[in-house]
C-alpha positions in Angstrom: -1.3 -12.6 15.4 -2.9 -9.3 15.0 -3.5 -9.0 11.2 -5.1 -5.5 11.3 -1.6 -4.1 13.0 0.5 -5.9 10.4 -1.7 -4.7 7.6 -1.6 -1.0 9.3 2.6 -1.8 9.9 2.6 -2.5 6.1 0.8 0.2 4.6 2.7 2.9 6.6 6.1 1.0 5.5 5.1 0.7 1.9 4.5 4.7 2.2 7.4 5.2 3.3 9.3 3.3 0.9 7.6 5.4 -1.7 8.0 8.2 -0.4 11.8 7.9 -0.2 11.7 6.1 -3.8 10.0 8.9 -5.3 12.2 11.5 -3.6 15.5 10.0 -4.6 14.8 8.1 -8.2 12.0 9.5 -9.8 12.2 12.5 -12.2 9.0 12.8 -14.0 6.8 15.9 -12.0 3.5 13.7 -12.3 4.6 10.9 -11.3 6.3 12.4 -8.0 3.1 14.0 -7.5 0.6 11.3 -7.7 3.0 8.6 -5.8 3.6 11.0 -2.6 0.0 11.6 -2.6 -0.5 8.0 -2.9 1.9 7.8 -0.2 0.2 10.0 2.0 -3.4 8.3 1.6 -1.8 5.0 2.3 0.6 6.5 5.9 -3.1 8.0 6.9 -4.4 4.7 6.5 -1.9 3.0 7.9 -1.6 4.7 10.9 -5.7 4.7 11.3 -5.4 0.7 11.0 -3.0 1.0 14.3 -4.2 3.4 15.9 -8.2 2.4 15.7 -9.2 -1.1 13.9 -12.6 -0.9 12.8 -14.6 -2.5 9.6 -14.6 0.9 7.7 -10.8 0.7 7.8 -10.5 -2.9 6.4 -13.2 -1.7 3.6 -10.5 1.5 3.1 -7.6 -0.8 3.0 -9.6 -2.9 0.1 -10.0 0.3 -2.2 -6.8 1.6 -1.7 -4.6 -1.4 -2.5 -6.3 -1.5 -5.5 -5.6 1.7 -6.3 -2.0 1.1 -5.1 -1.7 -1.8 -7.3 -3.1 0.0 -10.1 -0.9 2.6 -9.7 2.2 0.8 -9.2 1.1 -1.8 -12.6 1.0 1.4 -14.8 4.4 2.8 -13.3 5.7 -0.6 -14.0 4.4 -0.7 -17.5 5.7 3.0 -18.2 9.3 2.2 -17.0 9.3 -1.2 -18.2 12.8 -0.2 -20.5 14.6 0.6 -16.8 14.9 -3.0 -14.6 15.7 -0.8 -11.3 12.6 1.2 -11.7 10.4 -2.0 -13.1 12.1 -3.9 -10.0 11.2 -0.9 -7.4 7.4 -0.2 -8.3 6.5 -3.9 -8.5 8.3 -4.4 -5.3 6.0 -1.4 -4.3 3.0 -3.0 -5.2 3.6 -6.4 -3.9 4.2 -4.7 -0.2 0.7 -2.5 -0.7 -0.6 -5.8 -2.1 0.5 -7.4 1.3 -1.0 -5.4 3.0 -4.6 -5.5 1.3 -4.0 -9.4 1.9 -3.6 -9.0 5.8 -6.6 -6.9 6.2 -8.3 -9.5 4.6 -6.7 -11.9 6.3 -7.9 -9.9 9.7 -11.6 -10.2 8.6 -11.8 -13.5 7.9 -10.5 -14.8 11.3 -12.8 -12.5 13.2 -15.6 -13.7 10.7 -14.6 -17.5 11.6 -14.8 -16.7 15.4 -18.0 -15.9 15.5 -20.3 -18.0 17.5 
């Protein structure tokens, strides 16, 4: 299986369902802002990971999940009082989460087939 394509599959799917998300549910001006920019980052990335694998990448896939988890965890934390917006962002973050993980996942079988 071709872990960097997933991951890249993932992160351009998780921007797109945040996208739309943000778009549709969310009515706070900041947080519209700073998720379709987060969106944006993560489709770039994505798309990059497709496109042209390469260690840099897989380190930019690292730091943003983390941010992506970061910023989903505070959404979540801010709309904790609303289930279907608590439900949505930590859906959010589990997919960018994913993705981190099969980036990881990516590097450590091309690590173990090394000679």
């Amino acid at each position: 299986m071709n872990w960097l394509r997933t991951a890249g599959i993932l992160w351009v799917v998780s921007a797109l369902l945040a996208t739309a998300t943000s778009l549709i549910f969310r009515v706070d001006p900041v947080q519209v802002v700073v998720t379709i920019a987060a969106s944006a980052v993560t489709a770039v990335l994505g798309i990059w990971m497709v496109a042209r694998p390469s260690n840099t990448v897989v380190l930019l896939s690292y730091v943003v999940g983390l941010g992506w988890l970061a910023l989903y965890a505070t959404l979540t934390v801010q709309q904790s009082g609303e289930l279907a917006a608590w439900t949505t962002d930590v859906f959010l973050a589990v997919v960018g989460l994913g993705a981190t993980l099969a980036a990881y996942r990516a590097t450590r079988e091309a690590i173990s087939r090394r000679p």
